[in-house]
C-alpha positions as CSV (number, residue, x, y, z in Angstrom):
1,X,0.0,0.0,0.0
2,X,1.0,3.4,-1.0
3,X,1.5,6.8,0.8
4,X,-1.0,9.4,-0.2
5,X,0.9,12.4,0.0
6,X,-2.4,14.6,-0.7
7,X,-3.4,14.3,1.9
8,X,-1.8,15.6,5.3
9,X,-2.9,14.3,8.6
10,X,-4.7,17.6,10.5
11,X,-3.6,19.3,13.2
12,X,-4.3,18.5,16.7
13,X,-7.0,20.4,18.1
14,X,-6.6,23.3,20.8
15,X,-9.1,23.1,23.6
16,X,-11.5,25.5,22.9
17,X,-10.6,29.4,24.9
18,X,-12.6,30.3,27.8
19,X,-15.1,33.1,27.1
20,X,-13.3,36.6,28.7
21,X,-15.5,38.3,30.9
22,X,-16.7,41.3,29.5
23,X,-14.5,44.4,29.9
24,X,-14.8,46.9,32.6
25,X,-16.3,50.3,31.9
26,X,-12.6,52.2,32.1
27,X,-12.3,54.3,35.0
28,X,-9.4,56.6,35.5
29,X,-6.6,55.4,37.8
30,X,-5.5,59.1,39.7
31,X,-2.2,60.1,39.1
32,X,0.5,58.0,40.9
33,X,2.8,60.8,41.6
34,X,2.3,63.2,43.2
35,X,0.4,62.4,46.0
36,X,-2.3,64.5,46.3
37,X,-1.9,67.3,48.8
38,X,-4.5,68.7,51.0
39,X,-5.3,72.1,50.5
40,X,-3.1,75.1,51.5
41,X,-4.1,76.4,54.5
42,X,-3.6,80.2,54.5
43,X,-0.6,82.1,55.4
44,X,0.2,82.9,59.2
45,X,2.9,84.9,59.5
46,X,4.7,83.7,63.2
47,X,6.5,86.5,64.0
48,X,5.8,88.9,65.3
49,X,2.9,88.4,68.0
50,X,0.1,90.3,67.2
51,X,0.4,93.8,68.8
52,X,-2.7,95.1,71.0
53,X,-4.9,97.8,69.4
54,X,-2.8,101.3,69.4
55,X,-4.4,103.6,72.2
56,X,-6.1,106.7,71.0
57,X,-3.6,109.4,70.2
58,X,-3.2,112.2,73.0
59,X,-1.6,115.3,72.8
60,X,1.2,116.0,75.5
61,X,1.4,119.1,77.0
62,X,3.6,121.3,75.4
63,X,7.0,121.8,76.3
64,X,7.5,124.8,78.8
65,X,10.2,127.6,77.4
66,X,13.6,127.4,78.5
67,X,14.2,129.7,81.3
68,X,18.0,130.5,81.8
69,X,19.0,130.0,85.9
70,X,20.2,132.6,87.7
71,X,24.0,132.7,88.2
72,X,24.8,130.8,91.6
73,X,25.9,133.5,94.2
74,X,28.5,133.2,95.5
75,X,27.9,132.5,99.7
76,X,28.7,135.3,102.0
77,X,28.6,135.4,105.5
78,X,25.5,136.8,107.3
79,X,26.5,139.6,109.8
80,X,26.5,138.3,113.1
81,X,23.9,140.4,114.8
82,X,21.5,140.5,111.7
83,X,18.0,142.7,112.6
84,X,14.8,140.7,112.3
85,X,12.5,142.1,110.7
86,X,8.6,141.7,112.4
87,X,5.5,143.6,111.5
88,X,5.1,146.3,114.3
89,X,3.1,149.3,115.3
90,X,4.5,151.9,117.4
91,X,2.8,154.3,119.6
92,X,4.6,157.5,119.4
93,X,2.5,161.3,120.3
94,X,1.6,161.4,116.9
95,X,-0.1,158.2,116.1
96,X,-1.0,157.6,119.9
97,X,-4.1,155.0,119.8
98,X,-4.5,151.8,118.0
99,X,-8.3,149.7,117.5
100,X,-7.8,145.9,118.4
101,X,-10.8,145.4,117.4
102,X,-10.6,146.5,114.1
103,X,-7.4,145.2,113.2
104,X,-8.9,141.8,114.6
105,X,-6.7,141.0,117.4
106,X,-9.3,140.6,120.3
107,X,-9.1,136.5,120.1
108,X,-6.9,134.5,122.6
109,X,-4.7,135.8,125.3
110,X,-3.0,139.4,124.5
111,X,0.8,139.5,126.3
112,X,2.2,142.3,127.5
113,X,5.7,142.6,128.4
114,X,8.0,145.0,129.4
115,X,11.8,144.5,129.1
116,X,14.3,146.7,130.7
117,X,17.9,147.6,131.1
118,X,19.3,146.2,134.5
119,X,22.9,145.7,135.7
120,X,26.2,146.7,135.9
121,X,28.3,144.0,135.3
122,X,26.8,144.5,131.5
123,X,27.8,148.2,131.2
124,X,23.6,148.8,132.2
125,X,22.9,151.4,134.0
126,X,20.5,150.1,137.1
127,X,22.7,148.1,139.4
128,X,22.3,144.9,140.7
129,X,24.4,146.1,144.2
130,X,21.4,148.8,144.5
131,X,18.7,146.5,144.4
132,X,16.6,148.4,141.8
133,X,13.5,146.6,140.8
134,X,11.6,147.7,137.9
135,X,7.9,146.2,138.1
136,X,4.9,145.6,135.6
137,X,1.5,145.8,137.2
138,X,-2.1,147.1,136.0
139,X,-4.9,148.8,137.9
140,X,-8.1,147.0,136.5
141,X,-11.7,148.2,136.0
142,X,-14.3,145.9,135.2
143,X,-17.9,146.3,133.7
144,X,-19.8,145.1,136.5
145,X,-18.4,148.1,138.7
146,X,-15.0,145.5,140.3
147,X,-11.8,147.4,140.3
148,X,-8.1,146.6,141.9
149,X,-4.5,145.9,140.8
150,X,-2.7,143.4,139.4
151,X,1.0,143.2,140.8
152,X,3.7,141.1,142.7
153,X,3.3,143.3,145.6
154,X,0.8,141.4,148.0
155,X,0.8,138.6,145.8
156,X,-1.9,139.7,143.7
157,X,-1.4,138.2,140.5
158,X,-4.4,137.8,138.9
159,X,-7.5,139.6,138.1
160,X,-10.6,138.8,139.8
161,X,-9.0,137.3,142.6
162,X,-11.2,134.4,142.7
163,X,-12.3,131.9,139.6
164,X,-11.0,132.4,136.4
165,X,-8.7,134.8,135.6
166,X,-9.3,137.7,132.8
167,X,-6.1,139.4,134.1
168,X,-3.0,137.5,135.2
169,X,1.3,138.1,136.4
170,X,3.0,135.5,135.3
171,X,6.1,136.6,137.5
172,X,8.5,139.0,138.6
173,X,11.7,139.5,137.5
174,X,13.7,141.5,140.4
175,X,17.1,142.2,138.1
176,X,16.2,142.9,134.8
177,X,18.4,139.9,133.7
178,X,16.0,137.5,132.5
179,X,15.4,137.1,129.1
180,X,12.0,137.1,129.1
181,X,11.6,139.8,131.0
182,X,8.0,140.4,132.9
183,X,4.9,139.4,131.5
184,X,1.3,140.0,132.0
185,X,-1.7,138.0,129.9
186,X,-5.3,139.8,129.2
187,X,-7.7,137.2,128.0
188,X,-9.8,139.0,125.1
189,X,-12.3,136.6,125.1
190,X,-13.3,138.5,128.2
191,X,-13.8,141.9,126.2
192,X,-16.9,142.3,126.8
193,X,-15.9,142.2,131.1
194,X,-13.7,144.9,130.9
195,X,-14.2,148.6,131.2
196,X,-10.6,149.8,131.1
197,X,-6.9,148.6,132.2
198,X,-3.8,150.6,132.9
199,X,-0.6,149.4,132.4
200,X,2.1,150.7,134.1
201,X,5.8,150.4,135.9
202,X,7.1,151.4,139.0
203,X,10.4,151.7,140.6
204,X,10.2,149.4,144.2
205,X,13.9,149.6,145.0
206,X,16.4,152.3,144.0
207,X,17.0,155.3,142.5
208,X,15.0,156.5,139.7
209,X,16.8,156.5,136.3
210,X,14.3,155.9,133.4
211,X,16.3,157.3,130.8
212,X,18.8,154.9,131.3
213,X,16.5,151.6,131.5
214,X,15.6,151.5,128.2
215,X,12.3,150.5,128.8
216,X,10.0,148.9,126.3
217,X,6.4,147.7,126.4
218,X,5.6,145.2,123.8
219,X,2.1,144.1,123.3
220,X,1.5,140.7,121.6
221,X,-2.2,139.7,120.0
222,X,-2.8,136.4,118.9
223,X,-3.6,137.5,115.5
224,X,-2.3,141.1,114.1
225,X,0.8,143.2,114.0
226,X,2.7,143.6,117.5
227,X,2.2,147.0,119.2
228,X,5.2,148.6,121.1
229,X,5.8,151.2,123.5
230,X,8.5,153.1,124.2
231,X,10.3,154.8,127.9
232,X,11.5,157.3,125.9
233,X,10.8,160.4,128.0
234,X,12.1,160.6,131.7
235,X,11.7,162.3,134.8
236,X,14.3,161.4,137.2
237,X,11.8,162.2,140.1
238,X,9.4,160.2,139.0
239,X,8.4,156.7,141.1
240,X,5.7,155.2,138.2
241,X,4.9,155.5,134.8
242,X,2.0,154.7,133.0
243,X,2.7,153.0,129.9
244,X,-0.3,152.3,127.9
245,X,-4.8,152.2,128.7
246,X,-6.9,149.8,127.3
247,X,-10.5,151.0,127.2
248,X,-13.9,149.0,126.3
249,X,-15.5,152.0,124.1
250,X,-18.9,150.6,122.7
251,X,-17.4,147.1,122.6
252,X,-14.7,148.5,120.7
253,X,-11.1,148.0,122.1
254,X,-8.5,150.5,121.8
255,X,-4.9,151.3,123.3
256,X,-3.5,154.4,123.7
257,X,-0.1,155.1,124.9
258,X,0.0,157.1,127.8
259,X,3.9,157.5,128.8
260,X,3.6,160.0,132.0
261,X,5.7,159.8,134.8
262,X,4.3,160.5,138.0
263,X,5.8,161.0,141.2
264,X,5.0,158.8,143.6
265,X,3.9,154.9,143.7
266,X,0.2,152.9,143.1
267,X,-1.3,155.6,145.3
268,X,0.0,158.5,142.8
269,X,-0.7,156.6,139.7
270,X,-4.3,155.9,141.2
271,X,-5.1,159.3,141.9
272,X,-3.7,160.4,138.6
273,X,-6.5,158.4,136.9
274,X,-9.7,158.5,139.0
275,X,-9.5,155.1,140.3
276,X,-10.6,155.6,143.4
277,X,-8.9,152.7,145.7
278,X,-8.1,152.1,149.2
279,X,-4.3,152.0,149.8
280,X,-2.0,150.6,152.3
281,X,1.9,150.0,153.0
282,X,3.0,146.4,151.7
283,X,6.1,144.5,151.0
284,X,6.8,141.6,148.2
């Protein structure tokens, strides 16, 4: 038997291919690169902090002028016994009387004091070896018709002599040496009490020599100017001297200086005035 070379033996089968599952609708695949970001957030700035709110504007005073210093003095040494000046008001024969009232010094306790010259061993002119004592009293006249004296002689220092005191001696200096000197005290808020006072000196031990005490009254309100009164006349015979009156005229008080010498002691200066008291001898 022969070959038939016509014909060719067929291929071997494949098994058949499995059906595909139908395709996907295409979707689109994000981006692989970058990653996406999330969104920027907005811009901070960290520095600086935030500053509070400005406060509202306000206008500074304005600058005060340039004012050129005096030149520095140059520092002298004050004289050693340099006057102090005070307000004052003399009584002199001209200008005699001064109101209290109407300068308004009729408040608190008025001082009176008198000062004087005493002794030798200073160059004065009264001298201690002679005993001379210069003393500050006042005869006293009051509204409801009382009268007497205020002086160291017989201890009467005070004015009435019982309860309080409008009138009062607050010592007695028997040298002239203390500083202070002698003092009396009138209390003005009494004014309406008193009728009239005299002030007044006298010489208990010694020999008269006014001119050469150097006598001064001073007068001191609690409010207003000081009042002073001057010794400056003399009469070498003369025991006393009334300085100054104090008179209640319509509830209006007013001093006068008075200045007059009189010979003789309380009794003299009593008579002088009208004051109409009974007198006696007396020692301190």
């Amino acid at each position: 038997m022969g070959i038939d070379y016509n014909k060719r033996p067929s291929a071997p089968q494949q098994p058949p291919t499995p059906p595909q599952p139908p395709a996907q609708p295409y979707q689109q695949q994000p981006p692989a690169y970058p990653p996406q970001q999330p969104p920027a957030q907005p811009y901070q700035q960290p520095y600086p902090p935030q500053q509070p709110p400005a406060q509202p504007y306000q206008q500074q005073p304005p600058a005060q002028p340039y004012q050129q210093q005096p030149p520095v003095q140059q520092y002298q040494q004050p004289p050693a016994q340099a006057p102090v000046s005070l307000q004052k008001v003399t009584l002199t024969k001209s200008a005699p009387s001064v109101s209290l009232t109407k300068q308004g010094s009729t408040t608190g306790q008025l001082r009176i004091n008198l000062n004087w010259t005493s002794g030798a061993k200073k160059g004065g002119f009264f001298k201690r070896a002679s005993g001379v004592d210069l003393d500050l009293a006042c005869l006293w006249e009051f509204t409801d018709g009382s009268k007497g004296i205020v002086q160291a002689l017989g201890n009467s220092f005070q004015a009435p002599r019982q309860g309080q005191p409008i009138i009062y001696l607050d010592g007695d200096d028997r040298s002239g040496s203390a500083v202070g000197g002698e003092n009396m005290y009138i209390d003005l808020g009494a004014t309406q009490n008193i009728r009239r006072i005299l002030i007044f000196a006298y010489i208990y031990e010694g020999a008269p020599n006014w001119a050469a005490a150097n006598g001064v009254v001073t007068v001191f309100p609690t409010n207003g100017p000081q009042i002073e009164v001057h010794l400056d006349e003399a009469d070498q015979s003369a025991l006393s001297c009334a300085i100054a009156l104090f008179e209640n005229r319509g509830g209006e008080l007013v001093i006068n200086r008075e200045v007059r010498y009189i010979r003789g002691a309380q009794d003299k200066v009593d008579e002088a005035y009208g004051w109409g008291l009974n007198w006696k001898a007396g020692r301190k």
